[in-house]
MIZA-130163 format. One line per field, with one value per atom (N, C-alpha, C, O): residue in three letters; atom name; x, y, z. Coordinates in Angstrom, 1 decimal, always signed. Example, Ala and Ser with C-alpha at 12.3 -4.5 7.8 and 13.67 -1.06 7.14 Angstrom:
residu (Ala|Ala|Ala|Ala|Ser|Ser|Ser|Ser)
atome (N|CA|C|O|N|CA|C|O)
px (+13.2|+12.3|+13.2|+14.2|+12.8|+13.7|+12.9|+13.4)
py (-5.7|-4.5|-3.3|-3.3|-2.2|-1.1|+0.0|+1.1)
pz (+7.8|+7.8|+7.8|+8.5|+7.1|+7.1|+7.9|+8.0)
//
This chain:
residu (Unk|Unk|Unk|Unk|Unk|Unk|Unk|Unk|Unk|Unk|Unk|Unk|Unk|Unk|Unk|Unk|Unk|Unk|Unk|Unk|Unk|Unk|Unk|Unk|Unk|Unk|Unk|Unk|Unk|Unk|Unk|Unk|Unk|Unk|Unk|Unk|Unk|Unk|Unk|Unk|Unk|Unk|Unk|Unk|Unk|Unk|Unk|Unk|Unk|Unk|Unk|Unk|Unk|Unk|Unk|Unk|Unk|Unk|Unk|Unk|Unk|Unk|Unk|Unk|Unk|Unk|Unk|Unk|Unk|Unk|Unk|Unk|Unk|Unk|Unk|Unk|Unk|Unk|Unk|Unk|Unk|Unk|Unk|Unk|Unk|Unk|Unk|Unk|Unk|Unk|Unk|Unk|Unk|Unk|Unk|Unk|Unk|Unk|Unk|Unk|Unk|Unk|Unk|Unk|Unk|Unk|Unk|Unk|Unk|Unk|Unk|Unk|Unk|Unk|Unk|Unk|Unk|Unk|Unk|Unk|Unk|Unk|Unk|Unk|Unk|Unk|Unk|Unk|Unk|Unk|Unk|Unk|Unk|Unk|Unk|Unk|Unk|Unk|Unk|Unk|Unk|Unk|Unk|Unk|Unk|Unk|Unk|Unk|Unk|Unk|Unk|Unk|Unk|Unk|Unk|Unk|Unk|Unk|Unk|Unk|Unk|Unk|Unk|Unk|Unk|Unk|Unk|Unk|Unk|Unk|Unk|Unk|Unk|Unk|Unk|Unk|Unk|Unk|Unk|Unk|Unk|Unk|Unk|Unk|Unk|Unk|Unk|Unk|Unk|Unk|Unk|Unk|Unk|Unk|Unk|Unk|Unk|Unk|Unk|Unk|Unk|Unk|Unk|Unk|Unk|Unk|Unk|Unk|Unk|Unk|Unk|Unk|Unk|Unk|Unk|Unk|Unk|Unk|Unk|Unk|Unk|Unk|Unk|Unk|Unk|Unk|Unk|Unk|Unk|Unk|Unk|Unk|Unk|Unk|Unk|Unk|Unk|Unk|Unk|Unk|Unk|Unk|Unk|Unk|Unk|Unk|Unk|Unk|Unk|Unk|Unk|Unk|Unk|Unk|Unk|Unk|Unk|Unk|Unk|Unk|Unk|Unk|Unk|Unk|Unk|Unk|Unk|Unk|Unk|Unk|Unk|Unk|Unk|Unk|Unk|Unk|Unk|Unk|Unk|Unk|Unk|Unk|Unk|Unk|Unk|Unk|Unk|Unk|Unk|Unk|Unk|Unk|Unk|Unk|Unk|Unk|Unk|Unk|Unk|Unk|Unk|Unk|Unk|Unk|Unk|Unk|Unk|Unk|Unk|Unk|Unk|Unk|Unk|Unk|Unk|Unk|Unk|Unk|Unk|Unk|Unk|Unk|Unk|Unk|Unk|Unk|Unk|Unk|Unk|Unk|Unk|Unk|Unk|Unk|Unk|Unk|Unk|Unk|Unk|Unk|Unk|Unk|Unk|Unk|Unk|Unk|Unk|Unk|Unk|Unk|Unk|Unk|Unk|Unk|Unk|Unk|Unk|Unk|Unk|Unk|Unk|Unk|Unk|Unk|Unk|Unk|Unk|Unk|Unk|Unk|Unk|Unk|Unk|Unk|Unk|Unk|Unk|Unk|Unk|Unk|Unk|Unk|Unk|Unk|Unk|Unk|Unk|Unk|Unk|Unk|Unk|Unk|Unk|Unk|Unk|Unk)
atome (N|CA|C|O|N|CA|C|O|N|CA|C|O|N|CA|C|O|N|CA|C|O|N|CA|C|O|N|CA|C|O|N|CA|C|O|N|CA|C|O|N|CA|C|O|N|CA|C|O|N|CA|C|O|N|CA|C|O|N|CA|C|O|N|CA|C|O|N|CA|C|O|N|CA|C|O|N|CA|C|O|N|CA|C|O|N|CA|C|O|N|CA|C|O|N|CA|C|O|N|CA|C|O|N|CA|C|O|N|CA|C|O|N|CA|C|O|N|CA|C|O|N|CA|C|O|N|CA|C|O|N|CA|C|O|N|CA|C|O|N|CA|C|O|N|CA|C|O|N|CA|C|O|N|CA|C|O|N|CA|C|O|N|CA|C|O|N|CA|C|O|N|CA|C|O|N|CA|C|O|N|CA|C|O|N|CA|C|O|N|CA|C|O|N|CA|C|O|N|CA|C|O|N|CA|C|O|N|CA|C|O|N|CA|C|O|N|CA|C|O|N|CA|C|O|N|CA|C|O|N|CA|C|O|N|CA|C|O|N|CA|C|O|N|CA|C|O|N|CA|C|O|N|CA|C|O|N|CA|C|O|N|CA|C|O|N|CA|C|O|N|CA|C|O|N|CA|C|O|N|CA|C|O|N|CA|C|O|N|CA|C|O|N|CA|C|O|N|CA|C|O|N|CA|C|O|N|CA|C|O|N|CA|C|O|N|CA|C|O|N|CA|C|O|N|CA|C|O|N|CA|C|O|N|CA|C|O|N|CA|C|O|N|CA|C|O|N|CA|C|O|N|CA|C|O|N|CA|C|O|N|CA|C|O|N|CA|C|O|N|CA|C|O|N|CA|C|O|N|CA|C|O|N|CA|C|O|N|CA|C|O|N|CA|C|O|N|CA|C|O|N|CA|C|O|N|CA|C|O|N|CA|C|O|N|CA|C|O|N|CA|C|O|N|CA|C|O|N|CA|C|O|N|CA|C|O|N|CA|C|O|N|CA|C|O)
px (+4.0|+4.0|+2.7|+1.7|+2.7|+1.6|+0.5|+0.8|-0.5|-1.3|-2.6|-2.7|-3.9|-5.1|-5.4|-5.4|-5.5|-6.2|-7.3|-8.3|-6.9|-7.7|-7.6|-6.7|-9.1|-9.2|-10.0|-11.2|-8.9|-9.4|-9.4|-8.8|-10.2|-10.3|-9.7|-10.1|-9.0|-8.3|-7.1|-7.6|-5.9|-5.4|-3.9|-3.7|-3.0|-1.6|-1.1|-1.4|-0.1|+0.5|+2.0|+2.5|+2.6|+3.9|+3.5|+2.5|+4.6|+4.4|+4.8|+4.3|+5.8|+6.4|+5.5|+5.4|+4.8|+3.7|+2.2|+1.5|+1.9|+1.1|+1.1|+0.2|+2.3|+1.8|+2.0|+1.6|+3.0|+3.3|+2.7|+3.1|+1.4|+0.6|-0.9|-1.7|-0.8|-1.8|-2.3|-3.4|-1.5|-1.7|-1.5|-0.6|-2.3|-2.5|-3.5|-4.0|-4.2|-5.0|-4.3|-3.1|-5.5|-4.5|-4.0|-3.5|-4.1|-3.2|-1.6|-0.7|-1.1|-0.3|+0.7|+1.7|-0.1|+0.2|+1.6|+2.4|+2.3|+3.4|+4.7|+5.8|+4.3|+5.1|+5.4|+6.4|+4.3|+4.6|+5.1|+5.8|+5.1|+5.9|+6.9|+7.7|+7.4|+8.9|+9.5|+10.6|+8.7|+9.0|+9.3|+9.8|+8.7|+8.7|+9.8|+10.6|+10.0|+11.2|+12.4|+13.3|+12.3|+13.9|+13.6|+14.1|+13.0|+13.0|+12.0|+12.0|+11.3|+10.1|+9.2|+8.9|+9.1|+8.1|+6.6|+6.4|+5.9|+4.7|+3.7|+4.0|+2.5|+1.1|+0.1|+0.3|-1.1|-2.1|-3.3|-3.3|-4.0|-4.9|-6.7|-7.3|-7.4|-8.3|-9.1|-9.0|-10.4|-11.5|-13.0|-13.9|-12.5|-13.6|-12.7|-11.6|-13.3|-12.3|-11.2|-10.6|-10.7|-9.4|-8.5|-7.6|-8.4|-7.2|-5.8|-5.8|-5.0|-3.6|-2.8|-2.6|-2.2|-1.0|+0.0|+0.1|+1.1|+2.4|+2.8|+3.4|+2.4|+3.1|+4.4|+5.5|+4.2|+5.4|+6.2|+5.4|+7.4|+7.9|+7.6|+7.6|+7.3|+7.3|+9.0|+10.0|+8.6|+10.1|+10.9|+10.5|+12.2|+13.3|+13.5|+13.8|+13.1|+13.4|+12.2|+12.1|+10.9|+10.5|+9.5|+8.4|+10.0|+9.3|+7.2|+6.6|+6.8|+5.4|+5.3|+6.1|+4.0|+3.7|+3.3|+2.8|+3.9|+3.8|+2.5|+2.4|+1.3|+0.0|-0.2|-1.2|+0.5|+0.4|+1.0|+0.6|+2.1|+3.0|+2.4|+2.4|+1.9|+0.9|+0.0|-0.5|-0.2|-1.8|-1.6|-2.5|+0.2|+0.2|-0.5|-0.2|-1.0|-1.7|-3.3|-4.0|-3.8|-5.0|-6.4|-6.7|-7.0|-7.9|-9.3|-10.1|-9.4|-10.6|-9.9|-10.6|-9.1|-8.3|-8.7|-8.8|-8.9|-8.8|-7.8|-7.3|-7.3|-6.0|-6.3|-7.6|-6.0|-5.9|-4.4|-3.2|-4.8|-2.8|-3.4|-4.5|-2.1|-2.8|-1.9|-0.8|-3.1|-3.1|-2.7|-3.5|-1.1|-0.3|-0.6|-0.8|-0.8|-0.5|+0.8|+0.9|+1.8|+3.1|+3.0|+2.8|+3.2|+3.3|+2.7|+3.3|+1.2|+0.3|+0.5|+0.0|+1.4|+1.6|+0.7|+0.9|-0.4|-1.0|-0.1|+0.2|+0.0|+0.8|+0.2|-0.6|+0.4|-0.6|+1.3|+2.3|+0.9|+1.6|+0.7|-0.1|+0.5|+0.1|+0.4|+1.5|-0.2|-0.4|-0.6|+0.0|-1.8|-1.8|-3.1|-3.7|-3.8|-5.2|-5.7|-5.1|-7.2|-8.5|-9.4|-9.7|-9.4|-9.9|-11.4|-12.2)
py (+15.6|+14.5|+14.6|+15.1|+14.1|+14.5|+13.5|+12.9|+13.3|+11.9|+12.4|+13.6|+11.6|+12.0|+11.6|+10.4|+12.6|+12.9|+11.2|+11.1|+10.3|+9.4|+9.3|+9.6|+8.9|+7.9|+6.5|+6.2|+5.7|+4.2|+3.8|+4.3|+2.7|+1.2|+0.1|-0.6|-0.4|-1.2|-2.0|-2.4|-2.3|-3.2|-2.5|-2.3|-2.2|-2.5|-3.6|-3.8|-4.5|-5.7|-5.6|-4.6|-6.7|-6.6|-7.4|-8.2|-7.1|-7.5|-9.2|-10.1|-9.1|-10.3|-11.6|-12.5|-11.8|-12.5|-12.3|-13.3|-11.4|-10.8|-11.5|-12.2|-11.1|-11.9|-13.1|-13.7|-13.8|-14.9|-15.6|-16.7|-15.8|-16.4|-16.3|-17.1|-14.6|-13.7|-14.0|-13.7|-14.5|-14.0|-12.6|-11.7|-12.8|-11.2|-11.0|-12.1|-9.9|-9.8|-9.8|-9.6|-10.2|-10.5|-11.6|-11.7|-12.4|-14.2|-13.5|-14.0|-12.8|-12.8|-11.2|-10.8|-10.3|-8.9|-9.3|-8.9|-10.0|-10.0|-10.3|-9.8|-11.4|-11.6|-10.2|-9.6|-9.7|-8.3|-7.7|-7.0|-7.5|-6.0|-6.8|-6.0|-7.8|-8.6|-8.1|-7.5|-8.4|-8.5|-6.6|-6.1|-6.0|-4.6|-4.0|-3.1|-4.6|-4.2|-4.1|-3.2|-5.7|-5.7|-4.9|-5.1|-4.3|-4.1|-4.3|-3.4|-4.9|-5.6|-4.0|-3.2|-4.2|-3.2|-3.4|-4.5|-2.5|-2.6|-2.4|-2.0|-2.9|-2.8|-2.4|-2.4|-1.8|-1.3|-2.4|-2.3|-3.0|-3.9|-3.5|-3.7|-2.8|-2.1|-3.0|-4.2|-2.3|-3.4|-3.5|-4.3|-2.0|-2.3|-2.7|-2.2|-3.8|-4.4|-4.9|-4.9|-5.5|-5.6|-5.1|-5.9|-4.1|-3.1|-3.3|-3.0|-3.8|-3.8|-2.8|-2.9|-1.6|-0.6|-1.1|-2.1|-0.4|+0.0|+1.2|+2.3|+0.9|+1.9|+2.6|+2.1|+4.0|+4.5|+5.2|+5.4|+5.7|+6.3|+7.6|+7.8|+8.7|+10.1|+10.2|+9.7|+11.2|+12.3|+12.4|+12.3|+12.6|+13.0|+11.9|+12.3|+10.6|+9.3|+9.5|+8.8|+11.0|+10.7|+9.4|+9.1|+8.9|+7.4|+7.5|+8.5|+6.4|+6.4|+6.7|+6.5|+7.5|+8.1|+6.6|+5.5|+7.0|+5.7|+5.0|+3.8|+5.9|+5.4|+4.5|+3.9|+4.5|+3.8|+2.0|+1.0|+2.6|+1.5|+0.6|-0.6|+1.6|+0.2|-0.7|-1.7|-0.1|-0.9|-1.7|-2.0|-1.9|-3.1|-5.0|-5.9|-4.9|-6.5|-6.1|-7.0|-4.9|-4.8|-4.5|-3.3|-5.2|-4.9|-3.5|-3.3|-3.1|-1.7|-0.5|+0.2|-0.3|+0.9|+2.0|+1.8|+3.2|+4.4|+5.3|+5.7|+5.7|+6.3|+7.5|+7.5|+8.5|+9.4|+9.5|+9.4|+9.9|+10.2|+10.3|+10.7|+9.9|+10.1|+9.0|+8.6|+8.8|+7.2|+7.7|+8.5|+7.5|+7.3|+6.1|+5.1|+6.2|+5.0|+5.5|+6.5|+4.4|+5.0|+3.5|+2.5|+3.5|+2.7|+1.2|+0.1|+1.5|+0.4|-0.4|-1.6|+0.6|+0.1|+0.8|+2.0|+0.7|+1.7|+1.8|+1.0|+3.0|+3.2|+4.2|+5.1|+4.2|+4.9|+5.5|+4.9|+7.1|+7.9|+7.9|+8.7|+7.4|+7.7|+8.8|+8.7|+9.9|+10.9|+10.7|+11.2|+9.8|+9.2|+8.7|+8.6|+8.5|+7.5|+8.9|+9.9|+8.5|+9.5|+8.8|+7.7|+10.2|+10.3|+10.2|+10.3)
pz (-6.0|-6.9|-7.7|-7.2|-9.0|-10.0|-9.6|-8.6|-10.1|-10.0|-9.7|-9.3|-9.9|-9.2|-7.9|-7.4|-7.3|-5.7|-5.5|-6.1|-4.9|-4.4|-2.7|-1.8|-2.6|-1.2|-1.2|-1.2|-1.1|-1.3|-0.2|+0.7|+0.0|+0.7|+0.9|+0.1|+1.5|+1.3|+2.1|+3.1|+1.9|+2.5|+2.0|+0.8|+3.0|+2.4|+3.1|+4.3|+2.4|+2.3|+1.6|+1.1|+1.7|+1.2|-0.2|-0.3|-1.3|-2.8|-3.0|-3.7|-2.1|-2.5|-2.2|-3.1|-0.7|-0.5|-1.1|-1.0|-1.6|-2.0|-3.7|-4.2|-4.2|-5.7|-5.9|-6.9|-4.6|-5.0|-4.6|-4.9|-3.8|-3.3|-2.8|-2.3|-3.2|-2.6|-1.3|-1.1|-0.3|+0.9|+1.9|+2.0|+2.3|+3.0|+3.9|+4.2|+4.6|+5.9|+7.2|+7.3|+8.3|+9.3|+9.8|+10.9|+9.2|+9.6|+8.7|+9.3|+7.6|+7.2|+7.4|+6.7|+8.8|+8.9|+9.5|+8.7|+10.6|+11.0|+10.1|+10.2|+9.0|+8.2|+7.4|+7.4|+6.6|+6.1|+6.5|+5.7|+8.0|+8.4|+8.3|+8.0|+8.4|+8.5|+6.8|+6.5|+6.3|+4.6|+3.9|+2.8|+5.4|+4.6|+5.4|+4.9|+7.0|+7.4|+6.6|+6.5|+5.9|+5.1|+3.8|+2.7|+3.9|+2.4|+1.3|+0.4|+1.3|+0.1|+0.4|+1.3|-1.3|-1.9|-1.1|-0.6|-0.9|-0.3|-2.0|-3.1|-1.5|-2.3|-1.6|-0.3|-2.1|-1.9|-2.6|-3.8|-2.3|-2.2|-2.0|-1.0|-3.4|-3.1|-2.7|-3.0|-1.5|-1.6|-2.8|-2.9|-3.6|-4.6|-5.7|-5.9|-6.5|-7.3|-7.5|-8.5|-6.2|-5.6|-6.5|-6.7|-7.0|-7.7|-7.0|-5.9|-7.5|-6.9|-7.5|-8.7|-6.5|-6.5|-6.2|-5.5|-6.9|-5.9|-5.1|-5.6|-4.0|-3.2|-3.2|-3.0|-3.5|-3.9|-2.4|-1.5|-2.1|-1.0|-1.5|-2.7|-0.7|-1.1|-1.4|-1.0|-2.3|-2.8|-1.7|-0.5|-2.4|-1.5|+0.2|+1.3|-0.4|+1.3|+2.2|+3.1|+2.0|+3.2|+3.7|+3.1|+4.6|+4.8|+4.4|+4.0|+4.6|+5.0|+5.8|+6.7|+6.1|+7.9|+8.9|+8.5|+10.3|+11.0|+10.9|+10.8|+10.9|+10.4|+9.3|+9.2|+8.6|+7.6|+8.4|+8.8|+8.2|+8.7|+9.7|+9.8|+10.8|+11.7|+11.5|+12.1|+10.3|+10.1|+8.5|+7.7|+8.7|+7.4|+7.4|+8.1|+6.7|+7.1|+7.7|+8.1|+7.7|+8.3|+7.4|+7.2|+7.1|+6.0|+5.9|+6.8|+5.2|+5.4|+6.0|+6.7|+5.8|+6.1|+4.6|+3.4|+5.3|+4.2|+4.0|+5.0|+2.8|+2.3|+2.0|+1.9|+1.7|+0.8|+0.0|+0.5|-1.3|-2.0|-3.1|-3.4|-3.9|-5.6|-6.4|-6.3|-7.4|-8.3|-9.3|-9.8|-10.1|-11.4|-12.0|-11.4|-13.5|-14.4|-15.1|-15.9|-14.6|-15.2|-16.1|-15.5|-17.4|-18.7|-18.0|-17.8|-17.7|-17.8|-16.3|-16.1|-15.1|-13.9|-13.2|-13.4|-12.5|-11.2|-9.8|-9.0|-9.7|-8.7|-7.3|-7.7|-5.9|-5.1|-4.7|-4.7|-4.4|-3.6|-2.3|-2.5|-1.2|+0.3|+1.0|+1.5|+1.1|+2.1|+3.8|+4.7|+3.8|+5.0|+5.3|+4.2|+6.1|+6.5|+6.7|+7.0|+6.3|+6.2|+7.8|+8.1|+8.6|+9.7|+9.5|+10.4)
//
């Protein structure tokens, strides 16, 4: 996938609570994984600048790594992947958490 090589800071969250009310952390982590079970797009939530992504699925269905997924709703998490601006959207591809 094209994009620049990042490792951010930050928070993934579900979109739908996320813009619609900007709740998020961990008072709102159980609901998220609820909201990403069914379905709902996930976000990436920087902590410098609170930069908001959309998290994209890797090519060809393969899921997010479970690391990622466990630690939805959990704040100061580090990422590595790579950041697209597709027509004025910032977008994160996730590789996986930086050890």
């Amino acid at each position: 996938m094209p994009g620049e090589d990042v490792r951010l800071r930050g928070e993934v969250t579900d979109a739908n609570c996320y813009f619609g009310s900007h709740m998020h952390a961990y008072d709102h982590a159980f609901c998220a994984k609820l909201c990403v079970a069914a379905g709902g797009p996930l976000v990436f939530v920087s902590d410098q600048g609170g930069e908001v992504y959309l998290v994209l699925n890797q090519r060809r269905g393969v899921r997010l790594p479970e690391s990622i997924l466990d630690r939805i709703g959990v704040p100061g998490i580090l990422v590595k992947g790579r950041v697209l601006d597709t027509g004025g959207m910032r977008t994160l591809a996730i590789d996986g958490l930086v050890r």
